[in-house]
C-alpha positions as CSV (number, residue, x, y, z in Angstrom):
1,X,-38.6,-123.5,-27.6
2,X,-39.6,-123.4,-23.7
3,X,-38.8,-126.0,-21.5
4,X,-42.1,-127.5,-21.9
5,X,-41.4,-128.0,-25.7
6,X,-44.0,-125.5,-26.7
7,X,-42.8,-122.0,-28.4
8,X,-41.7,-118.8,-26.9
9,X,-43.7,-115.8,-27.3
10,X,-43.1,-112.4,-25.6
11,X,-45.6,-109.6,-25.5
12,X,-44.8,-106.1,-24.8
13,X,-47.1,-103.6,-23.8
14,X,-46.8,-100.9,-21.5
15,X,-50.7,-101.0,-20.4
16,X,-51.0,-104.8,-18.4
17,X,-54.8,-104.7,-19.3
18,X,-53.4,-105.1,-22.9
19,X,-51.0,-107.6,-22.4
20,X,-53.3,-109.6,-19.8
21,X,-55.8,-109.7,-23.4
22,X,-53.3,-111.1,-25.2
23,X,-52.2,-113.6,-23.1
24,X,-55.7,-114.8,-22.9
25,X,-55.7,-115.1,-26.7
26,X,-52.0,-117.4,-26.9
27,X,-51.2,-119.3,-23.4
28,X,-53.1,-122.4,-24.7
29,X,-50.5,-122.7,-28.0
30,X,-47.3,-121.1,-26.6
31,X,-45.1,-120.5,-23.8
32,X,-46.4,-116.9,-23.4
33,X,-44.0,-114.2,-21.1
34,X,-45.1,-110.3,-20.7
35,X,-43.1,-107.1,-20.8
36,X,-44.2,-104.1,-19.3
37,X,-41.6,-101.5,-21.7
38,X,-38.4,-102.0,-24.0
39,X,-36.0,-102.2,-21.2
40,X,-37.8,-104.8,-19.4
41,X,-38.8,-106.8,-22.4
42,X,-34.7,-107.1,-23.2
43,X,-33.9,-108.0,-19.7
44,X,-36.6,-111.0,-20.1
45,X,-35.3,-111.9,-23.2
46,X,-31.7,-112.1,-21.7
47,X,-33.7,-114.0,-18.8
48,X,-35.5,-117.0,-21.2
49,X,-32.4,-117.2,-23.7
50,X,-34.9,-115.4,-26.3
51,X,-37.6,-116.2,-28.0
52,X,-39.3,-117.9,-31.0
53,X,-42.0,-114.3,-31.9
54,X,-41.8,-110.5,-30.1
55,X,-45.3,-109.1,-30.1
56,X,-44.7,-105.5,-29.3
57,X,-46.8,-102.5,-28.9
58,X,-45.8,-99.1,-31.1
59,X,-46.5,-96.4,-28.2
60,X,-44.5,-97.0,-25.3
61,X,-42.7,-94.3,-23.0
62,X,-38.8,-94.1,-23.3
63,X,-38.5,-97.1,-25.7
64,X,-41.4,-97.2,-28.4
65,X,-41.8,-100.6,-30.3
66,X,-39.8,-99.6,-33.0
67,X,-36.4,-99.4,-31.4
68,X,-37.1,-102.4,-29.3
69,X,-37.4,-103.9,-32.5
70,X,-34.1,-103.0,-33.9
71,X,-32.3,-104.2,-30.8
72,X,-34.5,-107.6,-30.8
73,X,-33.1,-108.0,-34.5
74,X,-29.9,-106.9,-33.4
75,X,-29.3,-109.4,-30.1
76,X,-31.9,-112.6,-31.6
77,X,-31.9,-112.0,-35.1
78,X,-34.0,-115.1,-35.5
79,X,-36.5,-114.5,-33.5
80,X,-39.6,-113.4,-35.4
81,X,-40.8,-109.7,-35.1
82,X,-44.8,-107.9,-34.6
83,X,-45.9,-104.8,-34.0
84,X,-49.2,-104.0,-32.9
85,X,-50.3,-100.3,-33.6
86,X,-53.1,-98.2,-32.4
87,X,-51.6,-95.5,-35.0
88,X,-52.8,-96.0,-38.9
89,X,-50.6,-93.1,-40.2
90,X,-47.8,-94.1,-42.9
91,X,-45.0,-92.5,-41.3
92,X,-45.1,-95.0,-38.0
93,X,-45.5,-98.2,-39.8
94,X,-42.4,-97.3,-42.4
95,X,-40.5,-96.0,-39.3
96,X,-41.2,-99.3,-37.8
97,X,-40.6,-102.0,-40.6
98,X,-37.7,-100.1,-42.0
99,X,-35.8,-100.1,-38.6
100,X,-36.9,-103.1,-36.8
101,X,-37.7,-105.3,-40.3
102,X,-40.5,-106.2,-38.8
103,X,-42.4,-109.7,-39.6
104,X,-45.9,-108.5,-39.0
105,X,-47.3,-105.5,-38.6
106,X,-51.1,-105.5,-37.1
107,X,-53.3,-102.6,-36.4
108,X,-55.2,-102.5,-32.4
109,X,-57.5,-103.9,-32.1
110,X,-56.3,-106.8,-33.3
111,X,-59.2,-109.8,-33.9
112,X,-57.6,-113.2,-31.8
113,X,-57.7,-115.1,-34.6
114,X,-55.7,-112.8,-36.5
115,X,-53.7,-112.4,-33.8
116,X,-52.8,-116.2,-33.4
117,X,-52.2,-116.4,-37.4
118,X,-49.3,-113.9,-37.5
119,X,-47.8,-115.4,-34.4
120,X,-48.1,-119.0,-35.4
121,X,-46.5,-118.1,-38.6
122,X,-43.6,-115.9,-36.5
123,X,-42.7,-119.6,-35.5
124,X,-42.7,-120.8,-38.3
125,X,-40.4,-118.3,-40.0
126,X,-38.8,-119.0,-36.7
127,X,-38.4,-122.6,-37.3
128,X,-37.4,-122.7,-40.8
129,X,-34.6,-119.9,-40.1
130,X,-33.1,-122.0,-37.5
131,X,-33.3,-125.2,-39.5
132,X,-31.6,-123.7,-42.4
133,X,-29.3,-122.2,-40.4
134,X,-28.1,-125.8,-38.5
135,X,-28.0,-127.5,-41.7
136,X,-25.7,-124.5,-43.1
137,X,-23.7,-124.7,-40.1
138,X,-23.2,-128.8,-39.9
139,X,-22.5,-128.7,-44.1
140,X,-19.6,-125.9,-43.1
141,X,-18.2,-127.7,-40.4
142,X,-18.5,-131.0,-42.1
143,X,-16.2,-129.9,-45.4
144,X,-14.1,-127.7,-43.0
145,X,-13.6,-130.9,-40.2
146,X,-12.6,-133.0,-43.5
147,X,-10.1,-130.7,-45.6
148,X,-8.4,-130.1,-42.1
149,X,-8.3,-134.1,-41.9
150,X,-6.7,-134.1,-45.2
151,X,-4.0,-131.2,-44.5
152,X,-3.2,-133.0,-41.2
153,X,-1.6,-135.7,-42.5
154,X,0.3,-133.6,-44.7
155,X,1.2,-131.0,-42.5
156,X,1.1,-132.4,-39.0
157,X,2.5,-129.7,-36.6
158,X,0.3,-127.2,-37.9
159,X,-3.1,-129.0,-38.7
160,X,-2.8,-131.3,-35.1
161,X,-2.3,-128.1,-33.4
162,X,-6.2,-126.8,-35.1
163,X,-7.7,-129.6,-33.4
164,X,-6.1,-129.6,-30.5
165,X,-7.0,-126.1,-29.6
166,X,-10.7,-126.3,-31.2
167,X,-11.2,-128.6,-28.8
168,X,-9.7,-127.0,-25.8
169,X,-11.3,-123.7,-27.3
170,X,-15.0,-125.7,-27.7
171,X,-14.6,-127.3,-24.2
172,X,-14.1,-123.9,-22.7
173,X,-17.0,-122.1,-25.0
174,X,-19.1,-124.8,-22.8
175,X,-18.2,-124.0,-19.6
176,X,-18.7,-120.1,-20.9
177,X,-22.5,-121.8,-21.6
178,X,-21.7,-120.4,-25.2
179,X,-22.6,-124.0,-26.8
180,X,-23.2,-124.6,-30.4
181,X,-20.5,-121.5,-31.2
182,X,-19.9,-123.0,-35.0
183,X,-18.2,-120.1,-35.4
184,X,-15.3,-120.1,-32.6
185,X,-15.0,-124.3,-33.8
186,X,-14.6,-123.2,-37.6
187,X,-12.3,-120.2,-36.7
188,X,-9.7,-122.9,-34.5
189,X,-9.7,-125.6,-37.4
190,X,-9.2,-122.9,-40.1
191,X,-6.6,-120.9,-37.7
192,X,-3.4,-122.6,-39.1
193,X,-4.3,-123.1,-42.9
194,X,-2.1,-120.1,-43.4
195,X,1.0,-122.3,-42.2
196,X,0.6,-123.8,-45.7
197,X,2.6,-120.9,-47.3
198,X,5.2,-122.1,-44.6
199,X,8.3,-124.2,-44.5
200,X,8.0,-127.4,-42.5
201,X,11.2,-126.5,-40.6
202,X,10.0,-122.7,-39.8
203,X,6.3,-124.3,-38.6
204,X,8.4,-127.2,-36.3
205,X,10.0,-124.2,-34.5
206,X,6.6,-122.2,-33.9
207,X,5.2,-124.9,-32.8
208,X,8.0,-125.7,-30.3
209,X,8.7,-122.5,-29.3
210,X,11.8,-122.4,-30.8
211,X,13.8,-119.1,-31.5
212,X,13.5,-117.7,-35.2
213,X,15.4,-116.0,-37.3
214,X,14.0,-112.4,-38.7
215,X,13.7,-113.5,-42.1
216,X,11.7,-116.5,-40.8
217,X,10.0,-113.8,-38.5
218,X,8.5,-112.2,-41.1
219,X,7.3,-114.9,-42.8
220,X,5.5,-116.0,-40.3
221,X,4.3,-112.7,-39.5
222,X,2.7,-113.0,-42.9
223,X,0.5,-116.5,-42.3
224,X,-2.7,-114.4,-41.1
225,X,-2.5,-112.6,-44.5
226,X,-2.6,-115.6,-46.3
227,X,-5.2,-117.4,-44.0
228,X,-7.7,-114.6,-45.2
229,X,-6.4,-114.7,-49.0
230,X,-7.5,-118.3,-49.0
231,X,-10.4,-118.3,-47.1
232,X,-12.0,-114.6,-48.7
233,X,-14.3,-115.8,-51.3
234,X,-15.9,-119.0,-49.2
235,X,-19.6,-117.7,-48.8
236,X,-20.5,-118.2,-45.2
237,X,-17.6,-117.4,-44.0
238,X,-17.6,-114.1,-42.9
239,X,-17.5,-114.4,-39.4
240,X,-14.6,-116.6,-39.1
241,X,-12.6,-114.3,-41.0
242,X,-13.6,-111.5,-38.8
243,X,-12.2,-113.9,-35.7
244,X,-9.0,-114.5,-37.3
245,X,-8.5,-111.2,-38.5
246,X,-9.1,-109.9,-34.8
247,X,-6.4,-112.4,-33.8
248,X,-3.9,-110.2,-34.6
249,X,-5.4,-106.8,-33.8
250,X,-3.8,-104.3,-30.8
251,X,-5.1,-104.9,-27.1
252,X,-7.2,-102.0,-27.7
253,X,-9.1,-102.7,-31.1
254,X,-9.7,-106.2,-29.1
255,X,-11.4,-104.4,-26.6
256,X,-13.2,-102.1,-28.5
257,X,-15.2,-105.5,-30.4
258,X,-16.4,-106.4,-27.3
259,X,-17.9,-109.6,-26.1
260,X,-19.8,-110.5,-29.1
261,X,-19.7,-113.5,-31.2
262,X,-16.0,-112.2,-32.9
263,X,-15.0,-110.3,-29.7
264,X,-15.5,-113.1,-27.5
265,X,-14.6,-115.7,-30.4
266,X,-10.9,-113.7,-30.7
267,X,-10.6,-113.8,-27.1
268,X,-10.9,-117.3,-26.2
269,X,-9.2,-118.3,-29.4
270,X,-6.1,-116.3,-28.6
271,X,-6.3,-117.1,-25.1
272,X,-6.2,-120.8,-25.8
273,X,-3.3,-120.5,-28.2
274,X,-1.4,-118.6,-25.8
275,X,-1.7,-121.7,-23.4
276,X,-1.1,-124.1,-26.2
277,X,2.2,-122.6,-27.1
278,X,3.3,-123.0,-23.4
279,X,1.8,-126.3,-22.7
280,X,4.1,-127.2,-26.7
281,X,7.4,-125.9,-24.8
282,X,6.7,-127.6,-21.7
283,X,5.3,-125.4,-19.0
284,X,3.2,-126.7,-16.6
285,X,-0.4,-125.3,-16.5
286,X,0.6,-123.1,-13.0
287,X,3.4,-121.3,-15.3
288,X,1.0,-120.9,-18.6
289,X,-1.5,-119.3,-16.4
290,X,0.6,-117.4,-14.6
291,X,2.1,-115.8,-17.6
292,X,-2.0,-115.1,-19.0
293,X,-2.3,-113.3,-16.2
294,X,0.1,-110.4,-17.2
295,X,-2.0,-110.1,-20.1
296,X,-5.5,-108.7,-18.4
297,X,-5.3,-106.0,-21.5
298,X,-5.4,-108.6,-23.9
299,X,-7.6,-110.5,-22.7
300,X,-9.3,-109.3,-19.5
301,X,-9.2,-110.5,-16.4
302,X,-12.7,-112.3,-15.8
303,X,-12.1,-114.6,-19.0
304,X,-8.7,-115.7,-17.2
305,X,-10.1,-116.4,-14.1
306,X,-13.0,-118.0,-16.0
307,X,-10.2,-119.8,-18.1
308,X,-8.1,-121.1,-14.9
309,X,-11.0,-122.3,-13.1
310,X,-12.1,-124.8,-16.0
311,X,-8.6,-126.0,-16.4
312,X,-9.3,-127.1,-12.5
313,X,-12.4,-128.3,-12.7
314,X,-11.8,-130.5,-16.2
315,X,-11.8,-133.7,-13.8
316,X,-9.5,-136.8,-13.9
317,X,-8.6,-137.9,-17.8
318,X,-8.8,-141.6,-18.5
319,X,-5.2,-141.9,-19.6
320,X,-4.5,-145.6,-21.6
321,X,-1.4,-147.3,-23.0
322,X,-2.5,-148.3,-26.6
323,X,-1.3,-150.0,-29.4
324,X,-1.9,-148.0,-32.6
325,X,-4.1,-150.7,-34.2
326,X,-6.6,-149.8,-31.0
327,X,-7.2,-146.5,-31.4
328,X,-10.0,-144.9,-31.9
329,X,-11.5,-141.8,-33.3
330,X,-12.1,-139.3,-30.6
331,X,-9.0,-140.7,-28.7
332,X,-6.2,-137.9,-28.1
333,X,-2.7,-138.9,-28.4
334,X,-0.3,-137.4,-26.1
335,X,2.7,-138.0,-27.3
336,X,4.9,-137.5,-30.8
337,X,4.0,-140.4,-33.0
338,X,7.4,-140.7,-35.2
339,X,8.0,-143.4,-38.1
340,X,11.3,-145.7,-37.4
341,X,12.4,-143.3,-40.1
342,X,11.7,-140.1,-37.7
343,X,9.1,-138.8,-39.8
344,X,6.7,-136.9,-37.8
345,X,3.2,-139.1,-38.3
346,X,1.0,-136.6,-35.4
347,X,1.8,-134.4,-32.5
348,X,1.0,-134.5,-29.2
349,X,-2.6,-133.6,-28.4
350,X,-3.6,-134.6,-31.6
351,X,-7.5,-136.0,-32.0
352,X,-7.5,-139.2,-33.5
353,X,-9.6,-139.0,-37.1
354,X,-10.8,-141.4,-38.8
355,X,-8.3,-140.3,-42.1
356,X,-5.1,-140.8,-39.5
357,X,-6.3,-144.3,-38.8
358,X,-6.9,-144.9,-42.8
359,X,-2.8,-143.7,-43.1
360,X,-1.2,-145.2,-40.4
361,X,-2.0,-148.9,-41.2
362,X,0.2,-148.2,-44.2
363,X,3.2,-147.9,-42.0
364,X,3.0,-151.8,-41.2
365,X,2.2,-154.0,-38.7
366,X,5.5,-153.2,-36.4
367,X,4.3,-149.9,-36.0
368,X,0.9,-150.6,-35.4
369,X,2.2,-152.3,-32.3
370,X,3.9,-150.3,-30.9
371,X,2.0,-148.9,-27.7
372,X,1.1,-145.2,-27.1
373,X,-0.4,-142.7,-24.4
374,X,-3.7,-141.7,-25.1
375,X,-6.2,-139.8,-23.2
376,X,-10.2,-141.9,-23.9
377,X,-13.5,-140.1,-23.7
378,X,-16.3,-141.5,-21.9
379,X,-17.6,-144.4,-23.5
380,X,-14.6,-145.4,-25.9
């Protein structure tokens, strides 16, 4: 949708007396933009964040219609594809559907009305994709944000680090104007599941940086392996097993994804664990970015400057002294909440849930006095 709520349409032609025409025939229903070729239609499209409907013309110099097409599908697979032909031979309209998988496909000249029909129902198809594809995306993250609730409490060091660093990792993805990345915020809360295969005592001394013995090395060498065993046959899912498999791939197979949705995914995800581990042992932010900086083959150089400056620019945290009865969902505790008995209740940086505050009340009323740091968002 355009900024003045009405849909996106591009049209691509490389003669302006064409695309003049249909412009005439849309601008009063849509938010209409013009391409004169491929190239310039994908630089607009990079320009207006994409749009609802492509109308593109079959004949064009250097990039015809079909293979602007394809890379339409390829960069906004959403967005609803038509191709207006002059051409009525066979061979041009299968060349066309098969490799851009096209929505419409309309002969010139094209009658306005018909014209306005395929395009209105481009937005619809448009629409309903988009819907489906939220709904999806909140009934993943909703089952995924709950069984890491649940695991949590049984394995705190582990499942407190997942939403710790999905929410470093989300806040980041923000200020990288990547918002609504379901995919990087399922891949953090699902990063540690493998940990499960772990002994509690081998998972405290990850977690705290601790030295490891090679048995225990290889064990732990072995969590990803499991992470994608357990996760393999969840529909949906696909994705976020390619960003946790590409977790532990070599500097250069990193590279070679790219800055995709699992290239870029694997890179702020790694980037962020990297920091978390130093911020678990202790270092102050100046030593954890000082050490990501050694890594600019891992995880290049822009995305660490990129990464740096948000850490400077996260502004002032509203930092409380709380009893436990106050919290809050949404609050973050910053420190180790411990039993009398020792027992490890939450780690530091962990989100308060709503399933934490259902357990801790069992741990009596002493302990729900007792007063801890916590960082508040706005409006708690």
């Amino acid at each position: 949708m355009s900024e003045r709520g009405r849909p996106r349409v591009l049209c691509v032609d490389d003669e302006p007396r064409v695309v003049e025409g249909l412009v005439l025939h849309l601008r009063k229903d849509y938010d209409v933009h013009t391409a004169l070729s491929g190239e310039q239609a994908l630089q607009k499209l990079r320009a207006i964040g994409g749009a609802a409907v492509v109308v593109s013309d079959m004949r064009m110099p250097v990039m015809d219609g079909a293979t602007l097409l394809h890379k339409v599908m390829a960069q906004y697979p959403d967005t609803a594809r038509i191709l207006l032909t002059g051409e009525a031979g066979r061979d041009s309209a299968v060349l066309a559907v098969n490799k851009g998988q096209i929505f419409r496909f309309l002969t010139k000249p094209c009658p306005p009305q018909q014209l306005r029909a395929a395009v209105e129902a481009g937005v619809i198809q448009f629409r309903l994709v988009n819907s489906e594809r939220a709904m999806l995306q909140e009934t993943v993250l909703g089952c995924i944000k709950a069984l890491v609730d649940v695991l949590a409490m049984a394995n705190p060091v582990a499942f407190g680090r997942a939403t710790r660093v999905k929410r470093v990792a989300m806040e980041f993805a923000g200020f990288l104007e990547c918002r609504d990345f379901w995919q990087l915020e399922a891949a953090a809360l699902l990063s540690q599941i493998g940990y499960l295969s772990l002994p509690p005592e081998l998972v405290n001394k990850l977690y705290y940086g601790e030295a490891v013995s090679k048995a225990e090395a290889q064990l732990a060498a072995g969590v990803p392996a499991v992470a994608i065993k357990l996760l393999e046959h969840i529909p949906r899912l696909e994705p976020v097993m390619q960003i946790l498999a590409a977790l532990n791939v070599t500097d250069q197979q990193l590279a070679h994804l790219g800055d995709g949705t699992v290239g870029l995914a694997a890179k702020v995800l790694g980037l962020v664990f990297e920091y978390d581990v130093a911020i678990a042992r202790g270092d102050s932010v100046e030593v954890c970015l000082k050490s990501l900086r050694h890594r600019p083959e891992r995880f290049g150089t822009v995305l660490i400057e990129k990464f740096a400056t948000h850490l400077g620019t996260a502004g002032p945290t509203d930092s409380r002294l709380l009893p436990l009865h106050s919290l809050r969902p949404g609050m973050v505790i910053q420190q180790d909440v411990r039993t009398h008995s020792g027992t490890l209740l939450v780690p530091r940086g962990f989100e308060v849930t709503v399933a934490f505050l259902e357990k801790v009340v069992n741990f009596g009323t002493e302990l729900m006095s007792e007063k801890i740091e916590v960082v508040v968002p706005d409006g708690k």
